[in-house]
C-alpha positions as protocol buffer text, in pm:
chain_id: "A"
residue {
  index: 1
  type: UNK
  ca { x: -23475 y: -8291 z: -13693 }
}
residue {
  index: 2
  type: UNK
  ca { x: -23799 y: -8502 z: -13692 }
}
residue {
  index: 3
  type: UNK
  ca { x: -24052 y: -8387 z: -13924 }
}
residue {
  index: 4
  type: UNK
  ca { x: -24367 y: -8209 z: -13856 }
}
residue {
  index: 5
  type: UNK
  ca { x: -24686 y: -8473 z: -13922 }
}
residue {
  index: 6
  type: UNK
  ca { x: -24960 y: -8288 z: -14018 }
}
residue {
  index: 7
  type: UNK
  ca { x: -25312 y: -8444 z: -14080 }
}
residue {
  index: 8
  type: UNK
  ca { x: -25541 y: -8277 z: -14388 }
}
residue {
  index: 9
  type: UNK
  ca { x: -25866 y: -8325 z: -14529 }
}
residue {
  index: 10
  type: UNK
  ca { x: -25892 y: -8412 z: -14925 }
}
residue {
  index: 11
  type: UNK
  ca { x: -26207 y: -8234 z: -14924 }
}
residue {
  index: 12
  type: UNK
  ca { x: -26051 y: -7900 z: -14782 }
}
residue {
  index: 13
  type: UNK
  ca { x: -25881 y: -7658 z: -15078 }
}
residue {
  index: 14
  type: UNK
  ca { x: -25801 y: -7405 z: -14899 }
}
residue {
  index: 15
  type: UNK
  ca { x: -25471 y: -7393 z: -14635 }
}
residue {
  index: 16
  type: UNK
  ca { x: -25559 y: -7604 z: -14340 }
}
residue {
  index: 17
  type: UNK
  ca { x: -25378 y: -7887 z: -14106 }
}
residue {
  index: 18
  type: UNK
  ca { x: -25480 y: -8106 z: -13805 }
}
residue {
  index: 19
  type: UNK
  ca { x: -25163 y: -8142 z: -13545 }
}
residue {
  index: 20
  type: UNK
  ca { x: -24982 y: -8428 z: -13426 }
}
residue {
  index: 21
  type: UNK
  ca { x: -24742 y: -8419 z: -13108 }
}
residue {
  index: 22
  type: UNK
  ca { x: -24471 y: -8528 z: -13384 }
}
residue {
  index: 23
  type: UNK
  ca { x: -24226 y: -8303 z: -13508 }
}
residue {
  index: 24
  type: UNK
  ca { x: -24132 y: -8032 z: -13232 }
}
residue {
  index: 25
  type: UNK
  ca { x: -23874 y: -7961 z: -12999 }
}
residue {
  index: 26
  type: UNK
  ca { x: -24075 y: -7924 z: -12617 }
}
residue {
  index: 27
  type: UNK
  ca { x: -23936 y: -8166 z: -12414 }
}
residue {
  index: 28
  type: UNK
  ca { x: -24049 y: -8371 z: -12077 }
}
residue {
  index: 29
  type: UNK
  ca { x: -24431 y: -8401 z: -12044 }
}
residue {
  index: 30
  type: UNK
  ca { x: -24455 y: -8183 z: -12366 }
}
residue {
  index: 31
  type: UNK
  ca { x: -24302 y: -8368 z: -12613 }
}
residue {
  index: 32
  type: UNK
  ca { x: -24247 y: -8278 z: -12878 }
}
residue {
  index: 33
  type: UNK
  ca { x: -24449 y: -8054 z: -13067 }
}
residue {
  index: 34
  type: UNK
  ca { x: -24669 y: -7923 z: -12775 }
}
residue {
  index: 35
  type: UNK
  ca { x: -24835 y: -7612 z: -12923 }
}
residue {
  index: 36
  type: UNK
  ca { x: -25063 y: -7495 z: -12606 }
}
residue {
  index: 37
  type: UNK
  ca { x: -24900 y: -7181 z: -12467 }
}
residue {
  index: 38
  type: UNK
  ca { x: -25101 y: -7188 z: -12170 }
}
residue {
  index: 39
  type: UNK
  ca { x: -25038 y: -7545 z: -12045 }
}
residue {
  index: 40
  type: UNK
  ca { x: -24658 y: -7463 z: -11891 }
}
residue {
  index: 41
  type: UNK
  ca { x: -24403 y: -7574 z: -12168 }
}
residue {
  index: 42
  type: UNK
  ca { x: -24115 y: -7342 z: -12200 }
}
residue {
  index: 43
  type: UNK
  ca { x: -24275 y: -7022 z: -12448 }
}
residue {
  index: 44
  type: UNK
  ca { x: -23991 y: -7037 z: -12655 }
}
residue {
  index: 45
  type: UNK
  ca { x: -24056 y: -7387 z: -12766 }
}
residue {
  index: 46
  type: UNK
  ca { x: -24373 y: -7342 z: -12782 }
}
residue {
  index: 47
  type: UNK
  ca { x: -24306 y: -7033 z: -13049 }
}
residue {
  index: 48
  type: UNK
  ca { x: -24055 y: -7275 z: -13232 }
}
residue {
  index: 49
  type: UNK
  ca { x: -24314 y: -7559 z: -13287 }
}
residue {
  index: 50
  type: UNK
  ca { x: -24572 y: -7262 z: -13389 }
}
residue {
  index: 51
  type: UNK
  ca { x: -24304 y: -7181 z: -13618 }
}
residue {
  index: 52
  type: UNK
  ca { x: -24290 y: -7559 z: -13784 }
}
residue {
  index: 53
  type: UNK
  ca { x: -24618 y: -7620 z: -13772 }
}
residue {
  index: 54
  type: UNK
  ca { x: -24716 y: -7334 z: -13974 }
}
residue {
  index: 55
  type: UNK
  ca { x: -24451 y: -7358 z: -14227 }
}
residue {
  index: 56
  type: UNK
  ca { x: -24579 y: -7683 z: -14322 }
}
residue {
  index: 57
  type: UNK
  ca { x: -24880 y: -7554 z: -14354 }
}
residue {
  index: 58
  type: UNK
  ca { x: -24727 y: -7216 z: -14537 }
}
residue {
  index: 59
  type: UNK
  ca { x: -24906 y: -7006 z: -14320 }
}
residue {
  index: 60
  type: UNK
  ca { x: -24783 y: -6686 z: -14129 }
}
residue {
  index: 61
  type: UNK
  ca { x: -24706 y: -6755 z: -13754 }
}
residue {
  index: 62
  type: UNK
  ca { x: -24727 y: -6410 z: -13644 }
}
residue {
  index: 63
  type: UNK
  ca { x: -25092 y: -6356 z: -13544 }
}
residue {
  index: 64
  type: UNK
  ca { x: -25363 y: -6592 z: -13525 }
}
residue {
  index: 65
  type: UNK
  ca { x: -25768 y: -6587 z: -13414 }
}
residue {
  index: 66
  type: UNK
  ca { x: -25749 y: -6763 z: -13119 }
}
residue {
  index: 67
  type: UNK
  ca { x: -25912 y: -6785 z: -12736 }
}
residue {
  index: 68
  type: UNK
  ca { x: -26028 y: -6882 z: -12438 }
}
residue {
  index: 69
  type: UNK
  ca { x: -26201 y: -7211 z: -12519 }
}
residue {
  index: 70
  type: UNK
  ca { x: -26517 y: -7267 z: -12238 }
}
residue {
  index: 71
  type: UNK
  ca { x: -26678 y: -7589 z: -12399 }
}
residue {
  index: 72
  type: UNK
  ca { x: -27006 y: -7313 z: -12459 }
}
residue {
  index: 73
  type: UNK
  ca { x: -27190 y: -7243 z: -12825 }
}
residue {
  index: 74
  type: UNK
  ca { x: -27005 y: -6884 z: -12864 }
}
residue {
  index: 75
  type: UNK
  ca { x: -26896 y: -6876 z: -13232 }
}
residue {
  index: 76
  type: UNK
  ca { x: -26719 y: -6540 z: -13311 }
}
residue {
  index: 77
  type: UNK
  ca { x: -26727 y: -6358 z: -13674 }
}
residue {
  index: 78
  type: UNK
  ca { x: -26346 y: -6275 z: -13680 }
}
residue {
  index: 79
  type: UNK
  ca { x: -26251 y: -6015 z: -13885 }
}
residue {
  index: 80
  type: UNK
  ca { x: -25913 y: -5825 z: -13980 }
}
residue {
  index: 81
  type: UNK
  ca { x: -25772 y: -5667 z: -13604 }
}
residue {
  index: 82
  type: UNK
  ca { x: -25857 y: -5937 z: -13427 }
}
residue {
  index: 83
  type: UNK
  ca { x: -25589 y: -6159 z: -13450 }
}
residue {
  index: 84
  type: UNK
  ca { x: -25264 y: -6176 z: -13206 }
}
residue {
  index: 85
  type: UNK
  ca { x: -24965 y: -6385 z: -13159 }
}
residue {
  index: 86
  type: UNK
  ca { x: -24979 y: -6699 z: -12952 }
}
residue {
  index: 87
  type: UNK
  ca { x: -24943 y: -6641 z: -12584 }
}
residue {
  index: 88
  type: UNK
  ca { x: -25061 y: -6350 z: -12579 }
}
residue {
  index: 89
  type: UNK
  ca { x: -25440 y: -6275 z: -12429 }
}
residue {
  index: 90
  type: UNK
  ca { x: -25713 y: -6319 z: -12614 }
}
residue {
  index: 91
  type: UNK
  ca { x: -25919 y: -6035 z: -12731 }
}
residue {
  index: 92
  type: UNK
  ca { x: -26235 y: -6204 z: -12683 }
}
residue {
  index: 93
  type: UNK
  ca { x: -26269 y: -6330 z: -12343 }
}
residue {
  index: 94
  type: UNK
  ca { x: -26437 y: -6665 z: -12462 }
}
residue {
  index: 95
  type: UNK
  ca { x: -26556 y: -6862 z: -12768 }
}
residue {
  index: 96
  type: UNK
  ca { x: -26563 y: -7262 z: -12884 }
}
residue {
  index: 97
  type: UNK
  ca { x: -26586 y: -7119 z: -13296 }
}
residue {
  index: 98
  type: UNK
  ca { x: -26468 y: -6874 z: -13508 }
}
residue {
  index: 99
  type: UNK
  ca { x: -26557 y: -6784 z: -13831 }
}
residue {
  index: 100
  type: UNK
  ca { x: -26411 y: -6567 z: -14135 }
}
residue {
  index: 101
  type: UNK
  ca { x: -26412 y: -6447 z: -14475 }
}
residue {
  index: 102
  type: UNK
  ca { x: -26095 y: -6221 z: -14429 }
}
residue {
  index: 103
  type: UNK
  ca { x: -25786 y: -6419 z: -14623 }
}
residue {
  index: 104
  type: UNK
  ca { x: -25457 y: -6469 z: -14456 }
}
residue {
  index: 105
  type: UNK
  ca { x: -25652 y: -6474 z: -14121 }
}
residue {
  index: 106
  type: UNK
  ca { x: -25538 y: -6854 z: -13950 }
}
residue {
  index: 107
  type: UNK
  ca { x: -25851 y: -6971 z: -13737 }
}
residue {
  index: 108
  type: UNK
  ca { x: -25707 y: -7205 z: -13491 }
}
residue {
  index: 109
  type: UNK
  ca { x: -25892 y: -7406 z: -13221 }
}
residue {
  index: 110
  type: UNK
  ca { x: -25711 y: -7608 z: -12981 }
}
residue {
  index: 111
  type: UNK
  ca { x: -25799 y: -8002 z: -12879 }
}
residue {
  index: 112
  type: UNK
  ca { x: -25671 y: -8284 z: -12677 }
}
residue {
  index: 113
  type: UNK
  ca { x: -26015 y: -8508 z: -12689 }
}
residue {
  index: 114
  type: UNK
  ca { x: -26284 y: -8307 z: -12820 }
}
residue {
  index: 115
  type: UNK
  ca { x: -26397 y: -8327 z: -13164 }
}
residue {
  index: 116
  type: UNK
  ca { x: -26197 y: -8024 z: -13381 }
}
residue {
  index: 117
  type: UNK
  ca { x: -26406 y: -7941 z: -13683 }
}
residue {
  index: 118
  type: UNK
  ca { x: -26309 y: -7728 z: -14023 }
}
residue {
  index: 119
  type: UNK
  ca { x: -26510 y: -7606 z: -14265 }
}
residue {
  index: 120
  type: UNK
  ca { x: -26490 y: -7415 z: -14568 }
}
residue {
  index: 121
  type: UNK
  ca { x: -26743 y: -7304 z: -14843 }
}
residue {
  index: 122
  type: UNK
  ca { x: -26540 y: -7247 z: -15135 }
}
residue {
  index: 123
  type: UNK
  ca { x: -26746 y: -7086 z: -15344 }
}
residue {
  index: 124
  type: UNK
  ca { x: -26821 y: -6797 z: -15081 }
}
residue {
  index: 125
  type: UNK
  ca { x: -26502 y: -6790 z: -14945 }
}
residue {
  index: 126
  type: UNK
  ca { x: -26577 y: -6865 z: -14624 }
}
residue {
  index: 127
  type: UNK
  ca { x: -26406 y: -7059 z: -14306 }
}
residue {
  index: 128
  type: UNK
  ca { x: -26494 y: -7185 z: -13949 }
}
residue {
  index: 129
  type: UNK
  ca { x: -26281 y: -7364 z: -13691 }
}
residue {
  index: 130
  type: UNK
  ca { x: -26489 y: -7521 z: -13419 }
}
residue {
  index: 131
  type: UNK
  ca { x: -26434 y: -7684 z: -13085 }
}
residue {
  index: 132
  type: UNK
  ca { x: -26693 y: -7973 z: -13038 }
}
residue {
  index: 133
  type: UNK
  ca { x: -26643 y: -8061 z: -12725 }
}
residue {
  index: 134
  type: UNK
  ca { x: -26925 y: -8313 z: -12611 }
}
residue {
  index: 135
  type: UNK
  ca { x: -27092 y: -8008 z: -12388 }
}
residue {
  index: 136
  type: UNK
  ca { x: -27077 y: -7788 z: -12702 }
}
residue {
  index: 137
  type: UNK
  ca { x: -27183 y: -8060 z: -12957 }
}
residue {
  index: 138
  type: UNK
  ca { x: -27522 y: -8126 z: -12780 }
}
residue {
  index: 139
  type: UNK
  ca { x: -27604 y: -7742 z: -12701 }
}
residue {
  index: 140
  type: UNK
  ca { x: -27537 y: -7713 z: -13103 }
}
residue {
  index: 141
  type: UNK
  ca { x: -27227 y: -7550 z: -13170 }
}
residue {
  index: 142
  type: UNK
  ca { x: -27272 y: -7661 z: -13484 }
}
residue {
  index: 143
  type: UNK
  ca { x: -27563 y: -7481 z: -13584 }
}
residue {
  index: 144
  type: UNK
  ca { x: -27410 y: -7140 z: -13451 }
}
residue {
  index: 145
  type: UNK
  ca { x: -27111 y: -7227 z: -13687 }
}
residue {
  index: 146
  type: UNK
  ca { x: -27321 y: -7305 z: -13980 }
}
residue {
  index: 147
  type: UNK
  ca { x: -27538 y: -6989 z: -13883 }
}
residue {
  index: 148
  type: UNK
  ca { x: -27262 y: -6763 z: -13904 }
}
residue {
  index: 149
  type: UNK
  ca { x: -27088 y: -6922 z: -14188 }
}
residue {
  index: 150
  type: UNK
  ca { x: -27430 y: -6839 z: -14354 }
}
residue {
  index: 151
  type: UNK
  ca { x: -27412 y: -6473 z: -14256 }
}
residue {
  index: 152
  type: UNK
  ca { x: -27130 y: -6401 z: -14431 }
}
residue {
  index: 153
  type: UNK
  ca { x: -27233 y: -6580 z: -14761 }
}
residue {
  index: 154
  type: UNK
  ca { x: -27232 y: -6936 z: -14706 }
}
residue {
  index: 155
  type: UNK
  ca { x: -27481 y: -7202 z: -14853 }
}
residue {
  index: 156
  type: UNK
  ca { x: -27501 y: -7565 z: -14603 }
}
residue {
  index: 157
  type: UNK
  ca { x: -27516 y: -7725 z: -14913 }
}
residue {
  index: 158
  type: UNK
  ca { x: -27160 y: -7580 z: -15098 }
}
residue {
  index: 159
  type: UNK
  ca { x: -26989 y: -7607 z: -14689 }
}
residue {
  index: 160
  type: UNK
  ca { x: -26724 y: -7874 z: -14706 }
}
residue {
  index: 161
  type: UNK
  ca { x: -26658 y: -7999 z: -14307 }
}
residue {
  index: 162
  type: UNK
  ca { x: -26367 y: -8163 z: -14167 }
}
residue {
  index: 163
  type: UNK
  ca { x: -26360 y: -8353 z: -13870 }
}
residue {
  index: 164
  type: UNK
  ca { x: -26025 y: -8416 z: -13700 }
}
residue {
  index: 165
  type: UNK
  ca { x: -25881 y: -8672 z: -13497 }
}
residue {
  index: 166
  type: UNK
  ca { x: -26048 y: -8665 z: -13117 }
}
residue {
  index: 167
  type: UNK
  ca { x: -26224 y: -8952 z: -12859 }
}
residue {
  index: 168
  type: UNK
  ca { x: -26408 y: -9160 z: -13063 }
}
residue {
  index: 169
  type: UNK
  ca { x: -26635 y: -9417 z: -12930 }
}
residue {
  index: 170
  type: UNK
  ca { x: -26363 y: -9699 z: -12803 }
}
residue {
  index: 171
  type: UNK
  ca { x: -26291 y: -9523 z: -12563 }
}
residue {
  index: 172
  type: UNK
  ca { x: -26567 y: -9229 z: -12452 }
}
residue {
  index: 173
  type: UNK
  ca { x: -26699 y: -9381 z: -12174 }
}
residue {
  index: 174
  type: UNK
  ca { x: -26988 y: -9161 z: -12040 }
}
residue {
  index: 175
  type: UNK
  ca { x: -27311 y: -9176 z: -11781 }
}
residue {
  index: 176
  type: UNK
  ca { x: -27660 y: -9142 z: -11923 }
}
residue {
  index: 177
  type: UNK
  ca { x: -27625 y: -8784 z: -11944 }
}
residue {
  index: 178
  type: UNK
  ca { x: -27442 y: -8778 z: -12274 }
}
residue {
  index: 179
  type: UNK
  ca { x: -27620 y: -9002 z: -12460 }
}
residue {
  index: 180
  type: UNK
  ca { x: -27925 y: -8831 z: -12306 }
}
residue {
  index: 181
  type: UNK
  ca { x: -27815 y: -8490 z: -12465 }
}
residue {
  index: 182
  type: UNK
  ca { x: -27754 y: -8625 z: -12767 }
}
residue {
  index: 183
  type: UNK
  ca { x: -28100 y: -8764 z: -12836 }
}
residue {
  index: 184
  type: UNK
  ca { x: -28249 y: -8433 z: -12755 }
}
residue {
  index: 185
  type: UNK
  ca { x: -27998 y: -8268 z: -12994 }
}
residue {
  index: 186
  type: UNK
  ca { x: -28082 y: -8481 z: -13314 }
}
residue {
  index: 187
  type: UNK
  ca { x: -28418 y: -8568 z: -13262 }
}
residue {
  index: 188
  type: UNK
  ca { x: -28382 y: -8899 z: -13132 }
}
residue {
  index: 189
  type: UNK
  ca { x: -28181 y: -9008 z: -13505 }
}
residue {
  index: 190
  type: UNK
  ca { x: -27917 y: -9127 z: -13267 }
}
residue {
  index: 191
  type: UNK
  ca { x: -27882 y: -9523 z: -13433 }
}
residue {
  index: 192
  type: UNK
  ca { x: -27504 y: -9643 z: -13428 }
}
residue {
  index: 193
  type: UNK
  ca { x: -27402 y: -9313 z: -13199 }
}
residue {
  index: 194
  type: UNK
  ca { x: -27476 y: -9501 z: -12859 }
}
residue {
  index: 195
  type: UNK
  ca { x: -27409 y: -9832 z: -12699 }
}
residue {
  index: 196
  type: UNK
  ca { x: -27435 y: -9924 z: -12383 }
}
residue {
  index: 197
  type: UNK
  ca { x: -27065 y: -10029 z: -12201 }
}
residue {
  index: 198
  type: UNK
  ca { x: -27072 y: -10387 z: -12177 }
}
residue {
  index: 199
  type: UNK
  ca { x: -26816 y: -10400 z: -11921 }
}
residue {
  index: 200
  type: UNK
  ca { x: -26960 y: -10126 z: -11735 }
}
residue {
  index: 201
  type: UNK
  ca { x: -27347 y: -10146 z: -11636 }
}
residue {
  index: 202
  type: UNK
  ca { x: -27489 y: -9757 z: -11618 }
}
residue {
  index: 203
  type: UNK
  ca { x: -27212 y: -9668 z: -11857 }
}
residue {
  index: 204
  type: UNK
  ca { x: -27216 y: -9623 z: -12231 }
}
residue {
  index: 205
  type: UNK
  ca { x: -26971 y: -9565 z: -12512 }
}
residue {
  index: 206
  type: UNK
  ca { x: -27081 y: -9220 z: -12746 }
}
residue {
  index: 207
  type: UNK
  ca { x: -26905 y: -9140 z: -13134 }
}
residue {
  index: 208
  type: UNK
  ca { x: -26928 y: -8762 z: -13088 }
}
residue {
  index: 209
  type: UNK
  ca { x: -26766 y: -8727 z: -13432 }
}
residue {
  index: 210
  type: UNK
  ca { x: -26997 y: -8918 z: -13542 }
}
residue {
  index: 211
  type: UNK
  ca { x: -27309 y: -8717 z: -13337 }
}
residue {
  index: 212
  type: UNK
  ca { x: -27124 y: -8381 z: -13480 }
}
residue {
  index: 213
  type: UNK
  ca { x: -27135 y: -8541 z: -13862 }
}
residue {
  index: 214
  type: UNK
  ca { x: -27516 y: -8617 z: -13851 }
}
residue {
  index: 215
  type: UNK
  ca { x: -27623 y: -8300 z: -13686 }
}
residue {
  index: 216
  type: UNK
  ca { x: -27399 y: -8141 z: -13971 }
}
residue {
  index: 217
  type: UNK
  ca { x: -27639 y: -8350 z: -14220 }
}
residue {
  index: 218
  type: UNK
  ca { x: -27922 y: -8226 z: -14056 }
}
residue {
  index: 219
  type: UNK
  ca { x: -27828 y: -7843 z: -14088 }
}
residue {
  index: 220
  type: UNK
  ca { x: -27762 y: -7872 z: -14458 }
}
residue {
  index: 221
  type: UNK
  ca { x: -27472 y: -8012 z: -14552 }
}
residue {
  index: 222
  type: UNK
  ca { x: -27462 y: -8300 z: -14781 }
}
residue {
  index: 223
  type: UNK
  ca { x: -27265 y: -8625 z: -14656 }
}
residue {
  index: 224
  type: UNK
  ca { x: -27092 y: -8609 z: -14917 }
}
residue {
  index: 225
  type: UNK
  ca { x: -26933 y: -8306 z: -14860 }
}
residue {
  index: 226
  type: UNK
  ca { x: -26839 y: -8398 z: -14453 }
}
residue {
  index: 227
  type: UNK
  ca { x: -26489 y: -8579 z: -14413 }
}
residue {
  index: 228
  type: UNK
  ca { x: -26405 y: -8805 z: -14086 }
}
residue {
  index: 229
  type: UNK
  ca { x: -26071 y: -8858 z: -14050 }
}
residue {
  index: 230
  type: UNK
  ca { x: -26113 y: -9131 z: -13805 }
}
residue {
  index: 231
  type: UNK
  ca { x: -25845 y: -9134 z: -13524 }
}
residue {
  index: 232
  type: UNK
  ca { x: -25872 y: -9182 z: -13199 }
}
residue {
  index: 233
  type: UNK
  ca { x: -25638 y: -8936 z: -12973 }
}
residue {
  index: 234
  type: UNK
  ca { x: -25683 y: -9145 z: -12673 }
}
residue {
  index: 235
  type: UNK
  ca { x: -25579 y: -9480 z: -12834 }
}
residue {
  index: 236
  type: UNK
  ca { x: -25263 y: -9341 z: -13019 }
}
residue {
  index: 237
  type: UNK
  ca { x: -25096 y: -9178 z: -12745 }
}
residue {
  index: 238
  type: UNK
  ca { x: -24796 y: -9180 z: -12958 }
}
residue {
  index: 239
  type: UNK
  ca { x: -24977 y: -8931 z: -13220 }
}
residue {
  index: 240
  type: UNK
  ca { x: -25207 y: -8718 z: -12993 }
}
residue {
  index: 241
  type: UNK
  ca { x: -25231 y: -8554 z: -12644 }
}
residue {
  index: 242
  type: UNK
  ca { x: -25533 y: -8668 z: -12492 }
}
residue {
  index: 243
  type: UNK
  ca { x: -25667 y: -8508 z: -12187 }
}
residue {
  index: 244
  type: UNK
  ca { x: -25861 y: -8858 z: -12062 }
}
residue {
  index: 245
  type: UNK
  ca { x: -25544 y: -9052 z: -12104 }
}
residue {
  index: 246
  type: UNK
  ca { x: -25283 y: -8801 z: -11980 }
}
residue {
  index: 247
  type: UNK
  ca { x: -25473 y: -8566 z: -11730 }
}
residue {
  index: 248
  type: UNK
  ca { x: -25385 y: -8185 z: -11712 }
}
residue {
  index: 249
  type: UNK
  ca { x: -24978 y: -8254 z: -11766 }
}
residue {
  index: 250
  type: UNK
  ca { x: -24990 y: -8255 z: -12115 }
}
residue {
  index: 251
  type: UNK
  ca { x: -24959 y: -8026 z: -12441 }
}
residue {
  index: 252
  type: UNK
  ca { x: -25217 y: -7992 z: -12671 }
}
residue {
  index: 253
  type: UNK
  ca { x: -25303 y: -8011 z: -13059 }
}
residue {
  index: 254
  type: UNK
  ca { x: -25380 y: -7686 z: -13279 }
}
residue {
  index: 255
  type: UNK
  ca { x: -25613 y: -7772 z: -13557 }
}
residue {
  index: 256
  type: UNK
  ca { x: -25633 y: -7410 z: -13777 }
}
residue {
  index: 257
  type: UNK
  ca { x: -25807 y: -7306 z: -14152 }
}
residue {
  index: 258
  type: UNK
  ca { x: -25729 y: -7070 z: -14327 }
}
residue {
  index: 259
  type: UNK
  ca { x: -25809 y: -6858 z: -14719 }
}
């Protein structure tokens, strides 16, 4: 049986995991360890590879906080009820973030591009899991997250971020409109985020982890506390689904926290 390959963050203490396609048992366009429930795998491999992906991250595969993801700025407080088992509808009918200060509650946000993002204040004992898509980035997701993180005891300066593997900028090819956004977002402190495309006049290439780590900086948190993984999903096909190289017939990666 191939092994589940997890990615982690050193900074994170608390249970917490980044998925590869690696280590499941989908097969066809959804190989192997698809774990999208709404993307047209078989559901009973796409329980299985739930199963394996949360035992090696010992956490419960029951019931999860999980949704419809609409690349908007919703961040949800998620508290004990809330959760239910993959597959089954969401009771929230959107949100990009989730946050929590209930233990044994997973948080789980699901990628195949955009930026996935973890955080945890340790000291409060509080999570987040956040979908950064580009849209989401530059209407400040991020700020929500940190907002509501803050609501329930957090301090910017004790939050510890993670952010996962997603397009970085070898290969997010945008119009001015992105890069555009992104100046507005941060103030114009957009150095090193933005180049324009060489081979592509009009075009430029955009590091939205990179745009989501500064605005972090900017809300609070201290660089030393934010940890960039540094993988690009759509050059290692062989690790990630990625929705620019594959299209819509694909699976997709679960990043989840949890106390």
């Amino acid at each position: 049986m191939e092994e589940v390959r997890v990615l982690k963050s050193k900074l994170l203490t608390c249970r917490h995991g980044f998925s590869t396609r690696l280590g499941g048992v989908s097969q066809g366009i959804f190989k192997s360890l698809n774990l999208g429930a709404n993307r047209g795998d078989n559901p009973e491999n796409v329980e299985e590879n739930w199963r394996r992906f949360c035992q090696a991250l010992d956490i419960g595969t029951a019931r999860t906080i999980h949704g419809h993801q609409s690349h908007g700025t919703t961040v949800r407080i998620a508290r004990r009820g809330d959760e239910h088992a993959i597959g089954e509808p969401a009771s929230w009918e959107e949100a990009d973030g989730y946050v929590t200060a209930e233990r044994d509650l997973p948080l789980v946000v699901f990628t195949a591009d955009c930026t996935p993002l973890l955080m945890q204040d340790p000291a409060a004992g509080v999570i987040a899991a956040v979908h950064c898509g580009w849209r989401s980035t530059v209407a400040d997701i991020e700020k929500n997250a940190v907002q509501a993180m803050v609501s329930l005891g957090a301090r910017p300066m004790d939050i510890r971020a993670a952010i996962g593997p997603g397009i970085r900028q070898c290969c997010f090819q945008t119009g001015p409109e992105v890069p555009d956004a992104i100046d507005q977002l941060l103030g114009g402190d957009t150095a090193g985020l933005v180049r324009p495309d060489e081979g592509a006049p009009g075009k430029f290439r955009v590091d939205l982890p990179g745009t989501v780590r500064r605005r972090l900086i900017q809300l609070g948190l201290q660089e030393e506390n934010i940890d960039e993984l540094g993988v690009c999903t759509m050059c290692r096909p062989d690790l990630f689904w990625s929705h620019r190289a594959m299209g819509a017939a694909r699976g997709s990666q679960a990043n989840v926290i949890a106390l």
